[in-house]
N, C-alpha and C positions, 0 to 999 in steps of 0.2 A: 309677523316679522321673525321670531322667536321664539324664544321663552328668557324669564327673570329668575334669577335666584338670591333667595333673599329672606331673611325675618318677616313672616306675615300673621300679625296675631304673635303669638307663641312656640309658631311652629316654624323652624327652617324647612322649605321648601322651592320646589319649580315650578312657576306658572306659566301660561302662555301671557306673550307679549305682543300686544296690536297696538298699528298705525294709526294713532288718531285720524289724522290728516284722511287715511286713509276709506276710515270708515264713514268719514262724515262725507266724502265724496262719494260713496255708496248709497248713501244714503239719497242721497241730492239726485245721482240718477235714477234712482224711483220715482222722482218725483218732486219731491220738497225742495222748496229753498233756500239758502246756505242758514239764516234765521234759524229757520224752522228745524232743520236736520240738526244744527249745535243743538237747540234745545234739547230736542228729542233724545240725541246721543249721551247729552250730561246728566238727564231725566232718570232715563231708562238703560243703559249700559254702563259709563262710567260711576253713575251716582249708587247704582243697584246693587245692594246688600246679597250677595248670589253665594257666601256660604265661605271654606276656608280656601279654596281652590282656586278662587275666581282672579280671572284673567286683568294683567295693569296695561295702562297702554301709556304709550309715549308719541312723544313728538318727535321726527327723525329731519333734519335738515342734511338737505343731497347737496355737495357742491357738483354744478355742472360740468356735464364733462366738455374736456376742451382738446378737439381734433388737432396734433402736430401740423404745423406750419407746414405747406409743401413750398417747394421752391422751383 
C-alpha cells in the first residue's frame, strides 16, 4: 500500500506498509481457506520477529464508489 513512518524499537524510521485484507486473500487463492490463511498470516508474517525493518500492515476500509445519478 505504502510505507509507515514512525518510532519502531528506538529507531525513527520507514517501512513498507501491507494490506492485511489483502494478503490474506492471497493467500486463500493459493489455496487455503479464510481459517487457515488468518492463521498462517498472523503465524508467519504479522507475528514474525523479521528484524528492525520489518514491514506493519493495516486494515484499509474502501468506501464504495458511487456512479452520479444520470437523468
Amino acid at each position: 500500500m505504502g510505507t509507515a513512518e514512525g518510532w519502531f524499537g528506538n529507531v525513527h524510521q520507514v517501512v513498507a506498509l501491507y494490506d492485511r485484507s489483502l494478503c490474506i486473500e492471497i493467500l486463500m487463492g493459493g489455496g487455503m481457506d479464510e481459517t487457515s490463511a488468518i492463521e498462517w498470516f498472523e503465524c508467519n508474517l504479522s507475528g514474525a520477529h523479521t528484524g528492525p525493518a520489518a514491514p506493519v500492515y493495516g486494515d484499509f476500509f474502501r468506501q464504495p464508489s458511487v456512479a452520479p445519478a444520470t437523468g
